[in-house]
C-alpha positions as CSV (number, residue, x, y, z in Angstrom):
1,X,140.7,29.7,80.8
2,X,137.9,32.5,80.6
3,X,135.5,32.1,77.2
4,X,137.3,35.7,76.3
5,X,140.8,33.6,76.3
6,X,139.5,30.8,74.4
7,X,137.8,33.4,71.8
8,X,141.2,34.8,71.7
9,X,143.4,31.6,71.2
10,X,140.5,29.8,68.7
11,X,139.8,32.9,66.3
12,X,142.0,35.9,66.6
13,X,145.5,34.9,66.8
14,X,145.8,37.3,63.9
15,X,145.7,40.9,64.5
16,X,147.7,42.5,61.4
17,X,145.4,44.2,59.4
18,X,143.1,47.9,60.8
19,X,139.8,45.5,60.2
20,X,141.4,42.4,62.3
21,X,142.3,44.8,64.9
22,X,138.9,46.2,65.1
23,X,137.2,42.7,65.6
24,X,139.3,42.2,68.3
25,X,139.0,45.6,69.7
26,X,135.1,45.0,69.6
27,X,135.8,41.6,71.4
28,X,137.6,42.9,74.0
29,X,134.6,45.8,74.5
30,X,132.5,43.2,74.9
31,X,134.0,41.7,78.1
32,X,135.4,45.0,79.2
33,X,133.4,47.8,78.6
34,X,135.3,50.1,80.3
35,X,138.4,49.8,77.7
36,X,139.5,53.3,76.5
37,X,141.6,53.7,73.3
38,X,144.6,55.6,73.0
39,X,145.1,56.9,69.0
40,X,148.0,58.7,67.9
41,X,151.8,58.6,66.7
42,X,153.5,57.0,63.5
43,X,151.9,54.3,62.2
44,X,148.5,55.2,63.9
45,X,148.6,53.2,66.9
46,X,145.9,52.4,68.8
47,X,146.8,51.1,72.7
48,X,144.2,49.5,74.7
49,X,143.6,50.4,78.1
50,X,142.5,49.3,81.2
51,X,142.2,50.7,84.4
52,X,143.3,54.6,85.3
53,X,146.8,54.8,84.5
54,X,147.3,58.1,86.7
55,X,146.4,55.9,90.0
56,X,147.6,52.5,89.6
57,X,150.5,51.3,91.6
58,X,151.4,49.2,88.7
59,X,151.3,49.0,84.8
60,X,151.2,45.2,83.1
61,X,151.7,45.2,79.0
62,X,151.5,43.1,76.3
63,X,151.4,43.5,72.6
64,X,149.1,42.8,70.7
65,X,149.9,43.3,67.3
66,X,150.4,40.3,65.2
67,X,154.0,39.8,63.5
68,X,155.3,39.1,60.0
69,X,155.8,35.8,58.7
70,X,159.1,34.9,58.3
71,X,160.9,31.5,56.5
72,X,163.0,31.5,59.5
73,X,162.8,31.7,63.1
74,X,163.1,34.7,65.5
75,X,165.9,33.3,67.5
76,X,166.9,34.8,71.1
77,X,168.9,33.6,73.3
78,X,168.4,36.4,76.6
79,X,171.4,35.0,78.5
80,X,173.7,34.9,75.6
81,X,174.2,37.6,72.9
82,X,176.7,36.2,71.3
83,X,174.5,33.2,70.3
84,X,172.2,35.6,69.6
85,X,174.6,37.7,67.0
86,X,175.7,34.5,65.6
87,X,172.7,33.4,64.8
88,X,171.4,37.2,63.4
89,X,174.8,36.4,60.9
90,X,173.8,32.7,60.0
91,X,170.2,33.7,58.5
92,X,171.8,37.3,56.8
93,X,174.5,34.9,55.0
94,X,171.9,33.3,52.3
95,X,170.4,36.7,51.7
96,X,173.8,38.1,51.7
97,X,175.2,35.7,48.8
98,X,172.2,36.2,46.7
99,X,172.5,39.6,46.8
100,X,176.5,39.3,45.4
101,X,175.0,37.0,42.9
102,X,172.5,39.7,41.6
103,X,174.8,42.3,41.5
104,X,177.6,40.1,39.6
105,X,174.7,39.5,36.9
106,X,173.3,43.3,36.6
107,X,177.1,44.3,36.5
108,X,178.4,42.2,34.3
109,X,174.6,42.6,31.6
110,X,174.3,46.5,31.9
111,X,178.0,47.8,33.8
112,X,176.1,50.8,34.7
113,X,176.7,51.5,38.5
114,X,173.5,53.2,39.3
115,X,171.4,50.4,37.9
116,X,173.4,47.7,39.9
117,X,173.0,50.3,43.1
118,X,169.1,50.9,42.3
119,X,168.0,47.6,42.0
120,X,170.4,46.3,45.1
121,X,168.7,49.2,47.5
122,X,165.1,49.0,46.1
123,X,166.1,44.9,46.8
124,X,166.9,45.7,50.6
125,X,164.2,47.8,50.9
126,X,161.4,44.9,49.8
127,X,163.1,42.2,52.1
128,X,162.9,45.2,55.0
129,X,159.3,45.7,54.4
130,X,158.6,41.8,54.0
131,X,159.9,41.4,57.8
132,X,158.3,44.5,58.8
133,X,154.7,44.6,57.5
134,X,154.8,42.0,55.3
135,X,152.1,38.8,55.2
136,X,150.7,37.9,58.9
137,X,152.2,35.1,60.7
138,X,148.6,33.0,61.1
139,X,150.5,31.1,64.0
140,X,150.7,33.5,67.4
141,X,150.1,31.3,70.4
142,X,153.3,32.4,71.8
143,X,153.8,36.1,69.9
144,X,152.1,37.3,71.6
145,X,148.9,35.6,72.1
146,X,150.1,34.4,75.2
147,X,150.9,37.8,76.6
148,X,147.6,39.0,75.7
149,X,145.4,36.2,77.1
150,X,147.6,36.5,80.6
151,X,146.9,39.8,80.6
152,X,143.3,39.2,80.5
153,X,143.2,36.5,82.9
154,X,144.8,38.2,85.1
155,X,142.4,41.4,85.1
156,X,139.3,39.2,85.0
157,X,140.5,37.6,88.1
158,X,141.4,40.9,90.0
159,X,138.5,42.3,92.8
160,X,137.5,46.0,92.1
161,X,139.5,47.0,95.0
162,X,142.4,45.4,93.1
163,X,141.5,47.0,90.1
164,X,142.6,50.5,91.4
165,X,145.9,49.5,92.0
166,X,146.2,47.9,88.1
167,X,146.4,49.9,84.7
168,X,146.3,47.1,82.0
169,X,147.7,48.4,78.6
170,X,147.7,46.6,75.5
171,X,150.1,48.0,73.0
172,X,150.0,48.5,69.2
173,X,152.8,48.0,66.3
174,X,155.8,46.6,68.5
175,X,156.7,45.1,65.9
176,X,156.8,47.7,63.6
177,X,159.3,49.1,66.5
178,X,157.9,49.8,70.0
179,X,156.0,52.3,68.4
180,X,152.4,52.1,70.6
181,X,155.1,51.8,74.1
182,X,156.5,54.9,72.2
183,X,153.4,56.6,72.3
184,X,151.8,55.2,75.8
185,X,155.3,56.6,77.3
186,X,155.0,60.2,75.8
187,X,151.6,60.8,76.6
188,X,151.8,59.4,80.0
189,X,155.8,60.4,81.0
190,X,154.5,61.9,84.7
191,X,152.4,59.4,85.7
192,X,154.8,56.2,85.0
193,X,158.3,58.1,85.8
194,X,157.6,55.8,89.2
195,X,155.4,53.4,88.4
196,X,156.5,49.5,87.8
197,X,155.6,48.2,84.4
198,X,155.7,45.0,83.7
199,X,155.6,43.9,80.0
200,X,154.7,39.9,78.9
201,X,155.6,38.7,75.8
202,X,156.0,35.2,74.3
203,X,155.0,33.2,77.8
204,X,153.9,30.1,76.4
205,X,156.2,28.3,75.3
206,X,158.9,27.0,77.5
207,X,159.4,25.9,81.5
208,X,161.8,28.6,82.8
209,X,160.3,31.8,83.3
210,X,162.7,34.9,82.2
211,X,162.1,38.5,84.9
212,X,164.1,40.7,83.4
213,X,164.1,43.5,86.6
214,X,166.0,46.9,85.7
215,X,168.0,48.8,87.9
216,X,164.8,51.3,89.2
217,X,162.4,48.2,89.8
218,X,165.0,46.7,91.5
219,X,165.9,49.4,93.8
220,X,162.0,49.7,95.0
221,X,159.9,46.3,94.4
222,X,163.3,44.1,94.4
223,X,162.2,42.2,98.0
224,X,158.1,42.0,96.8
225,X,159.2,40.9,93.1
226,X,161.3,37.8,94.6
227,X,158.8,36.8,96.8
228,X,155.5,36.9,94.0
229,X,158.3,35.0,91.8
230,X,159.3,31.9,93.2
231,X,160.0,28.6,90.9
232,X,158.0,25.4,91.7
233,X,159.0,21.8,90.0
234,X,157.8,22.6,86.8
235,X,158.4,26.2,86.1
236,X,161.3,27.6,87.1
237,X,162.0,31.4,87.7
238,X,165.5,32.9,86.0
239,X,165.5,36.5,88.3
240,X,167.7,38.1,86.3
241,X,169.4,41.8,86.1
242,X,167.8,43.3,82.8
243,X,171.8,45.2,81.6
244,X,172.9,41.6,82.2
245,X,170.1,39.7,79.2
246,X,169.1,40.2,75.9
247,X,165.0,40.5,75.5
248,X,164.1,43.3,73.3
249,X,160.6,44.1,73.9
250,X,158.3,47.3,74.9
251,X,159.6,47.4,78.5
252,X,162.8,48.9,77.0
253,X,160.8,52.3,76.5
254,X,159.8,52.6,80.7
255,X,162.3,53.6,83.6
256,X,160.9,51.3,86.1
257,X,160.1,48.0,84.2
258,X,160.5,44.0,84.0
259,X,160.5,41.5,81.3
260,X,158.6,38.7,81.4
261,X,159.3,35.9,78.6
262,X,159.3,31.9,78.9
263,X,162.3,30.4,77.6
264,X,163.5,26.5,76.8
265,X,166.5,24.9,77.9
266,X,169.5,23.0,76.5
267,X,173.0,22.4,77.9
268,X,174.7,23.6,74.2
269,X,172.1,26.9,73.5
270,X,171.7,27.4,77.1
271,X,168.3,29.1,77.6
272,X,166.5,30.2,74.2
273,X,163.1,30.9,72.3
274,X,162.3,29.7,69.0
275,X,159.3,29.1,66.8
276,X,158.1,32.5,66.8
277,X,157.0,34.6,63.8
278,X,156.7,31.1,61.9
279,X,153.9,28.3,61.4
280,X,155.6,27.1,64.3
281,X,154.4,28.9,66.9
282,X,151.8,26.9,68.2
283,X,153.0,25.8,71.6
284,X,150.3,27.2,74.0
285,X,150.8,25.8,77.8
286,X,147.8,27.0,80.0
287,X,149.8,25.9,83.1
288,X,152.3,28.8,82.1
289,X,149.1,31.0,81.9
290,X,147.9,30.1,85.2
291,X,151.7,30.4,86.7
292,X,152.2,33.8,85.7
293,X,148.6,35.1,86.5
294,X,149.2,33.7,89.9
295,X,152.8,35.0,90.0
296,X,151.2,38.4,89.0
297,X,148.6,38.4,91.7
298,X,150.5,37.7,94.0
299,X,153.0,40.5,93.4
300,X,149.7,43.1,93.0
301,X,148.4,42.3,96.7
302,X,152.3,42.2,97.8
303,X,152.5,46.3,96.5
């Protein structure tokens, strides 16, 4: 990896806070001076951009906002919503039954109804905010520290003359929402209507890489996409329809885009990502890095 990557996996994994953003805003400067800042929208999001969006061929993303920490795992499993909605029931059930319990007690101590509603909302609200904004998660080598650092690898390694066919966006507060894809997309609605984006996020952990291709990418890059894609003995590629899977992430916000997420394997769950936005997440394989930077190379001299 470049000494920018390593920075980035050794001493900002955590970019939460306005002042932990800065630092590694200013880091990123430093390698890339030409980085331009886009401001704006709810929450105050501040994209980082690379490259002139207006005349690249293509637009790779990652987010790099840093995620709550959460006494659970964000479980997905792309290939199976069910699993998915299962599992979305299994972690509400605790905080479901405590949340009976409390109003039991205030109902049966005060049997005023507004006081049992009150504290029950105001109760939702905290636990909203707590997965929200709450506490950092110190652990992101997969969310999405691994997006970021591909993303950099990938444009150090580009020639100038590949440069003009690349804008390189790194987005704010998807995890407050989507909100900096949000913002990128209004501002910049002409220049993308046909442009591919591709968006990466959580490619570190896990052999079988997930390309998520919507019905627009695949109707003009579908032949150039299989061919930069191709699975080798240790990483295999799942080319996937993106109606048919479940990845919710910042491509959702773009016509012509494809997911990009690296996903484990078992014959019960199927294909699945754990760890992420806990301690846990601290699986970090460089030889997915140098896959998908190769992958993504490819595809850029293919356009």
């Amino acid at each position: 990896m470049t000494q920018l990557s390593q920075a980035i996996l050794d001493r900002f994994q955590v970019r939460k806070t306005q002042k932990q953003k800065d630092a590694f805003i200013t880091l990123l400067k430093e390698h890339f001076p030409e980085l331009s800042i886009q401001k704006g929208g709810f929450a105050k999001s501040r994209n980082l951009i690379l490259g002139d969006v207006s005349q690249a061929k293509i637009v790779l993303s990652a987010h790099y906002d840093t995620c709550a920490k959460l006494p659970f795992p964000n479980f997905i499993a792309p290939k199976n919503l069910l699993l998915s909605i299962l599992y979305s029931i299994l972690i509400a059930l605790p905080v479901v039954a405590v949340m009976f319990i409390i109003s039991y007690l205030l109902n049966w101590l005060t049997q005023n109804f507004w006081v049992n509603y009150g504290v029950c909302v105001g109760i939702c609200l905290v636990m909203i905010y707590l997965m929200l904004a709450g506490p950092a998660n110190n652990h992101t080598a997969n969310d999405n520290t691994s997006g970021v650092i591909a993303l950099c690898e990938l444009y150090s390694a580009l020639t100038a003359e590949e440069r003009t066919k690349v804008a390189a966006v790194f987005f704010d507060n998807e995890e407050l929402g989507l909100l900096g894809s949000a913002l990128f997309r209004k501002q910049y609605r002409k220049e993308i209507k046909d442009k591919l984006l591709i968006n990466l996020d959580c490619v570190s952990d896990g052999d079988h890489f997930l390309v998520a291709v919507n019905k627009a990418a695949r109707q003009h890059y579908y032949v150039q996409i299989k061919n930069a894609f191709t699975s080798t003995d240790e990483k295999q590629i799942l080319l996937e329809k993106a109606e048919r899977v479940y990845y919710p992430s910042d491509q959702a916000n773009f016509p012509m885009s494809i997911a990009v997420a690296a996903l484990k394997h078992k014959k019960l769950l199927g294909y699945y990502m754990d760890r992420i936005h806990t301690k846990r997440d601290i699986i970090f394989d460089e030889k997915n890095i140098s896959f998908l930077t190769n992958a993504l190379h490819k595809l850029i001299q293919l356009l």
